[in-house]
Structure formats: C-alpha cells, structure tokens
Backbone as a ProteinNet text record, in pm:
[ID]
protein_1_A
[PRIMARY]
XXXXXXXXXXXXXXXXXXXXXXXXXXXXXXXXXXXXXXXXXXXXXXXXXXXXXXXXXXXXXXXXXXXXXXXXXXXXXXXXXXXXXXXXXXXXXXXXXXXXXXXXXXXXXXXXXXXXXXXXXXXXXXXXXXXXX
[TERTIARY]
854.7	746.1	732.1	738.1	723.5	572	501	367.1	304.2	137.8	164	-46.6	-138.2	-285.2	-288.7	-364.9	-474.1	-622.4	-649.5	-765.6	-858.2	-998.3	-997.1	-1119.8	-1249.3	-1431.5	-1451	-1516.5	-1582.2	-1509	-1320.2	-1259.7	-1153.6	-1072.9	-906.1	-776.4	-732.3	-619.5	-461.5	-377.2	-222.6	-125.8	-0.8	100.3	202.3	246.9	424.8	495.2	633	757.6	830.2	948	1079.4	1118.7	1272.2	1390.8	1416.2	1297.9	1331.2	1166.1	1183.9	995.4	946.4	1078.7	1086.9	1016.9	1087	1071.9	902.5	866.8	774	621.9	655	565.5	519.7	643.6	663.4	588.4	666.9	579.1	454.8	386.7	221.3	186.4	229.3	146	116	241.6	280.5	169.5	190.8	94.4	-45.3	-90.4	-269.2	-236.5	-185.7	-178.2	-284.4	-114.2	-117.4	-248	-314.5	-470.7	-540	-534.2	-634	-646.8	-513.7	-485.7	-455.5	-408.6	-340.5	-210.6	-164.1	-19.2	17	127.4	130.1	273.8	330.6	466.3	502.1	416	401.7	479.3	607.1	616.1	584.7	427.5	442.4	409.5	335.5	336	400.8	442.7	507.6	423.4	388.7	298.4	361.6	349	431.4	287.4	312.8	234.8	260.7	188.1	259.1	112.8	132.7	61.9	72.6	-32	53.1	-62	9	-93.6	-46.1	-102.2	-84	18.4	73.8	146.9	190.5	260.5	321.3	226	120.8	-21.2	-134.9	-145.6	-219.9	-137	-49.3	17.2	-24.2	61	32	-123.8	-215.5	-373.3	-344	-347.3	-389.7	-269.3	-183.3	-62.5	-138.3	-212.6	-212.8	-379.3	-466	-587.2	-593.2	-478.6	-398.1	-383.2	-312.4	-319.9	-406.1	-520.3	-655.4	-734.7	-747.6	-763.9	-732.8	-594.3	-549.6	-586.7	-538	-582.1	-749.3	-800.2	-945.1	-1080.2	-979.7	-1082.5	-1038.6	-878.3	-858.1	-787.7	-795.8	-722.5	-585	-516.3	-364.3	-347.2	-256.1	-213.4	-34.1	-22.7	112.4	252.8	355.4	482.2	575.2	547.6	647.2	642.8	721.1	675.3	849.2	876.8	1002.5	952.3	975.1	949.7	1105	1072.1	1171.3	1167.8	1106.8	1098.9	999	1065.5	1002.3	991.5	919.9	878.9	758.9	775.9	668.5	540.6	509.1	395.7	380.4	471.8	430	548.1	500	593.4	597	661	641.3	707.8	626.9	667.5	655.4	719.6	676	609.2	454.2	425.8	485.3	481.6	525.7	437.1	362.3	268.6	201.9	109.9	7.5	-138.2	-201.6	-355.7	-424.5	-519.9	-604.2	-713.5	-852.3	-975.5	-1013.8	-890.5	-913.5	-985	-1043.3	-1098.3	-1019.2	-1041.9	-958	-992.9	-919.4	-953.4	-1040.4	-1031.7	-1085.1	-1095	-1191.1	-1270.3	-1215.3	-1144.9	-1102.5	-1218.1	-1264.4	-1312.7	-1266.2	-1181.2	-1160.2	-946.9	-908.7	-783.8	-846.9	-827.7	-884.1	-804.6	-784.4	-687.4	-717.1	-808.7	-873.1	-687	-648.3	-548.9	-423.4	-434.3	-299.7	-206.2	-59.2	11	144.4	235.1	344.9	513.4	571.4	649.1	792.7	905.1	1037.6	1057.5	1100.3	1139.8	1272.3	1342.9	1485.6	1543.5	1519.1	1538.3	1487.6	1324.9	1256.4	1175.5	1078.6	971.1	885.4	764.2	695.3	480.8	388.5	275.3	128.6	59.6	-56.5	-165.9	-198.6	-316.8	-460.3	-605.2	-715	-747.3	-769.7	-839.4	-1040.8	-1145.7	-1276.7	-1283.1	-1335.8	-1416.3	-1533.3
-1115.5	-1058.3	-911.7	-820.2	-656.5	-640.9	-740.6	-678.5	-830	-770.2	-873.3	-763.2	-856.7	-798.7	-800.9	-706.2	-682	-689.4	-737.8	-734.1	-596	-561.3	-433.5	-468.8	-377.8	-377.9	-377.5	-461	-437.1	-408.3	-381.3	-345.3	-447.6	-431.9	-497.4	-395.6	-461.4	-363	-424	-336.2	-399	-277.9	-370.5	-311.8	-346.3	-232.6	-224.4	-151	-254.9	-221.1	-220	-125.5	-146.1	-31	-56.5	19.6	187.7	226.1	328	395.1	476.2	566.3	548.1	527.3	483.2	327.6	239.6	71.4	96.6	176.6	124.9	183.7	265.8	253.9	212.3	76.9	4.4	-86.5	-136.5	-246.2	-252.4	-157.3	-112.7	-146.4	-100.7	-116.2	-293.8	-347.3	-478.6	-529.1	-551.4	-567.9	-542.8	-480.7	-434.6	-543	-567.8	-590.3	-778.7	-822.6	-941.8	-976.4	-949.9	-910.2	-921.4	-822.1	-843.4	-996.8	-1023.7	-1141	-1090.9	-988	-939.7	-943	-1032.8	-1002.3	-1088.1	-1132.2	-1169.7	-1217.4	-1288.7	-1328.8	-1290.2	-1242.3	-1145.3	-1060.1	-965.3	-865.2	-814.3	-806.8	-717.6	-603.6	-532.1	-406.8	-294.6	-233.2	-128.5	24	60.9	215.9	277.9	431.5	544.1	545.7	598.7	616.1	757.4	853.7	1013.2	1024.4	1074	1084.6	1207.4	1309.9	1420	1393.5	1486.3	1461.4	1619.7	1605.2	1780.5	1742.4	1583	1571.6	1409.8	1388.2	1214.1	1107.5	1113.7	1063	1046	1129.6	1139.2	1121.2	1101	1061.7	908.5	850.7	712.9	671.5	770	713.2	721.9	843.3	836.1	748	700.7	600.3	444.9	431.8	300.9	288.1	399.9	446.6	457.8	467	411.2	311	254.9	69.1	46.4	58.2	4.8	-15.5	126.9	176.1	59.2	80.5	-7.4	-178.1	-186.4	-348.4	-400.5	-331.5	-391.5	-307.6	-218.8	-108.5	-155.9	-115.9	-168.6	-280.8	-430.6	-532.9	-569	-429.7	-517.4	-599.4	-681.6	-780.4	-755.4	-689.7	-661.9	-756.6	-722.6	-807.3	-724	-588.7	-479.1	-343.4	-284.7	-122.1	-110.4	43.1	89.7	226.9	306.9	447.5	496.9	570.9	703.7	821.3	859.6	1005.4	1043.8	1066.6	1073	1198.9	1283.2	1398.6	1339	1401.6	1421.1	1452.7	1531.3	1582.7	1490.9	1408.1	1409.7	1218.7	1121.4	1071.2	1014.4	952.2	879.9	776.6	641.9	545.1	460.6	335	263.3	123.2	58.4	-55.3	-178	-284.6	-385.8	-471.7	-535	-657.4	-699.5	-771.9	-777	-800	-695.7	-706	-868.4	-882.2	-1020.3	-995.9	-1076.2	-1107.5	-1187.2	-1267.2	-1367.2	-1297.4	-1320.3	-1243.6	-1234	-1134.4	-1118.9	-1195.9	-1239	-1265.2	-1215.7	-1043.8	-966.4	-885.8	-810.3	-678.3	-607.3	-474.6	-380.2	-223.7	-182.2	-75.7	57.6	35.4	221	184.5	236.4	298.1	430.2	399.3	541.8	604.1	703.5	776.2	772.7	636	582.2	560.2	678.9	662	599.2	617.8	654.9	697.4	651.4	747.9	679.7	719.8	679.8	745.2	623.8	665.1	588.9	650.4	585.6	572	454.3	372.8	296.1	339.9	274.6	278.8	314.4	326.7	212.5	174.3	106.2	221	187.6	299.1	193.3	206	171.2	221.3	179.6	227.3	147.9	166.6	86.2	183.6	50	120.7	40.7	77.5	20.9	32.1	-65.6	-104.8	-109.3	-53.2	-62.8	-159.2	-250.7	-397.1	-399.1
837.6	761.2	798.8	682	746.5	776.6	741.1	785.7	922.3	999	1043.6	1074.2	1064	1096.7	1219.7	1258.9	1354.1	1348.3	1476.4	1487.7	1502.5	1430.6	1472.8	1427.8	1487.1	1516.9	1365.9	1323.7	1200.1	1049.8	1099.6	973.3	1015.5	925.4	941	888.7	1021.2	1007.4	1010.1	940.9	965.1	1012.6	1054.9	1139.8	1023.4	997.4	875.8	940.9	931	939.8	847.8	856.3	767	813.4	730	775.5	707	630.4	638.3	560.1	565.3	527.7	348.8	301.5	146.2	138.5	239.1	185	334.4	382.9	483.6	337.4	280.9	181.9	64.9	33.5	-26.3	22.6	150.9	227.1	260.6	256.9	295.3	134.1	62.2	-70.8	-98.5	-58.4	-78.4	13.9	87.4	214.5	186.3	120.2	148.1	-8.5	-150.3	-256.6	-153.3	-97.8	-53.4	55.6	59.2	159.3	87	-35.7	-139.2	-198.5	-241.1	-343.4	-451.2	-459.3	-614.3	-681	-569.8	-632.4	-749.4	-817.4	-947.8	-937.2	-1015.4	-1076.6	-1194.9	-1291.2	-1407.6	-1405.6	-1475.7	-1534.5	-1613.1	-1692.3	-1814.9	-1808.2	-1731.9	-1728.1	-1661.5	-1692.3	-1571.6	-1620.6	-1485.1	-1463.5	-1364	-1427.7	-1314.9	-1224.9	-1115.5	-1017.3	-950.8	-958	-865.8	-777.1	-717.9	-560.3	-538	-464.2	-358.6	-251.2	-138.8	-20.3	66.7	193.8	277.1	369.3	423.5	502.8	458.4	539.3	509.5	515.4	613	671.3	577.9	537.9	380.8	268.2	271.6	142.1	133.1	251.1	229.7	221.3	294.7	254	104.6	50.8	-117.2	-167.8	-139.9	-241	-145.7	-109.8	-81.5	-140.6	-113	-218.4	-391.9	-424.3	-563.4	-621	-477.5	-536.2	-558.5	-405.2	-460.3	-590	-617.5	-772.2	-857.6	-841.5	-945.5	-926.4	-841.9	-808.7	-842.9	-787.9	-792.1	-866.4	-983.8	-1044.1	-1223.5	-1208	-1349.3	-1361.8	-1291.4	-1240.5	-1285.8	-1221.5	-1201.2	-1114.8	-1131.3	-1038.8	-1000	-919.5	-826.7	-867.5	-874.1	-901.5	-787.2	-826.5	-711	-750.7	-657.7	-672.9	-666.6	-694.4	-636.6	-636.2	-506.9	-535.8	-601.1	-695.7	-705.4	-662.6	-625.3	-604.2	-466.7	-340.5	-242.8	-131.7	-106.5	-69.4	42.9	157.5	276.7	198.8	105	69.9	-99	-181.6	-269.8	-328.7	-415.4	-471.5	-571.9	-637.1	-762.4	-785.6	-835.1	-817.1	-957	-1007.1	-1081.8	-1024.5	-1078.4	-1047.7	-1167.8	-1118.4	-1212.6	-1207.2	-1301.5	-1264.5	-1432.8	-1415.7	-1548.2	-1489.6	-1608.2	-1582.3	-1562.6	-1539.3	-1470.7	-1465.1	-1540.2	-1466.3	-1412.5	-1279	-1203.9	-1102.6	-988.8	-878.4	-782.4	-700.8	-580.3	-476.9	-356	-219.5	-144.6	-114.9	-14.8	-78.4	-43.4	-67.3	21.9	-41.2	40.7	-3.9	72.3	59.7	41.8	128.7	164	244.7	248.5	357.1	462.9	583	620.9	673.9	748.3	827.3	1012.8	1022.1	1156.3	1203.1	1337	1449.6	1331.9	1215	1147.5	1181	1226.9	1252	1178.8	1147.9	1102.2	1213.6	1301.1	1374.1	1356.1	1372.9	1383.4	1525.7	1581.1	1645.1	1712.1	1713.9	1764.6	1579.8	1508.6	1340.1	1281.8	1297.1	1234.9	1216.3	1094.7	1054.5	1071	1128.3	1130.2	1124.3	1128.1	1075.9	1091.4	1169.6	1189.8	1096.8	1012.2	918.6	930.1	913.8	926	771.8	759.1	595.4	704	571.4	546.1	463.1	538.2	445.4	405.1
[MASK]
+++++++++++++++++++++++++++++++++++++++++++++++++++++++++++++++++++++++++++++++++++++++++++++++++++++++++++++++++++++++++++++++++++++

C-alpha cells in the first residue's frame, strides 16, 4: 500500500510513498480520494486539472486542495489521475471518474502545510501530510 495513516492531535494524517515525485503525487491524490470515500469504478468523465504553486510543498497543498474541490464541492467520484505535465512550481493533470450524489465517508476540511515536507530516500519519494477534519 503507498499510503498508510497516522495518528495526529485533533487532525489525521498520512505517510506516501512511491517511486518517483510524479507517481508520489498521484498517490497522495489517490490516497486523501480513498479517506474521503470518493473513489469510483466509473469512467465517464475526464477533467484537465493545472495547478501552480511557489515551490514543490505548495504545489502538492493546492493539487491535493483541488481534489478536494472536486471531490466534495462538485461530487466527483475518483477512477484515477495521470499527471502530464510536471514542474516543481506548476502541473497538469487529467482526472477520470463520474459525478455522484452518494455521500462521502469523511469530511476533509482543509490539507495544510502542518511539518510538510516532501523527501527522497534511498530512491523512494516519499511525504507526510496532515489532513483538517
């Protein structure tokens, strides 16, 4: 499993891995989707997704602040992502899924940038993030 929770005061948080900074922000999206309960077996929709941010750290806040959006604002329900286009400061991605007014699992509030850090590892990428509940 690339992802795996932590325990953390009052919020919840997860630990992502993968093999490279492309699939570790794949896997985070996947990961917070599967928390929520949004994911789907559906293909009918596909949406571009572009992001920018001031560093890699904030990128992934606002691309995982995106999903959110999407997941629990205009209810997609997740199938998969693929980024194309990936820049430290900026990327663009397509989602795959179909809309839903089933309810979600969990209430996610916020992504924050609480001791965020994103580090490579023996050539794992890896990333501890705190979700606001």
């Amino acid at each position: 499993m690339p992802y795996t929770l932590i325990d953390h005061t009052a919020d919840l948080g997860m630990r992502v891995s993968a093999p490279t900074v492309i699939a570790l922000f794949e896997e985070a999206a996947l990961a917070l989707v599967d928390i929520m309960g949004g994911r789907s077996s559906l293909g009918t929709t596909r949406l571009t997704i572009e992001v920018q941010g001031i560093d890699r750290v904030d990128l992934l806040v606002r691309w995982l602040q995106e999903i959110l959006y999407l997941v629990e604002v205009r209810g997609l329900r997740i199938r998969g992502f693929e980024i194309l286009y990936f820049q430290d400061t900026e990327l663009r991605a397509e989602a795959e899924g179909a809309y839903s007014r089933e309810p979600l699992e969990a209430e996610i509030k916020a992504v924050t940038y609480h001791n965020l850090q994103i580090r490579e590892i023996d050539n794992v990428w890896a990333a501890t993030i705190i979700l606001d509940t």
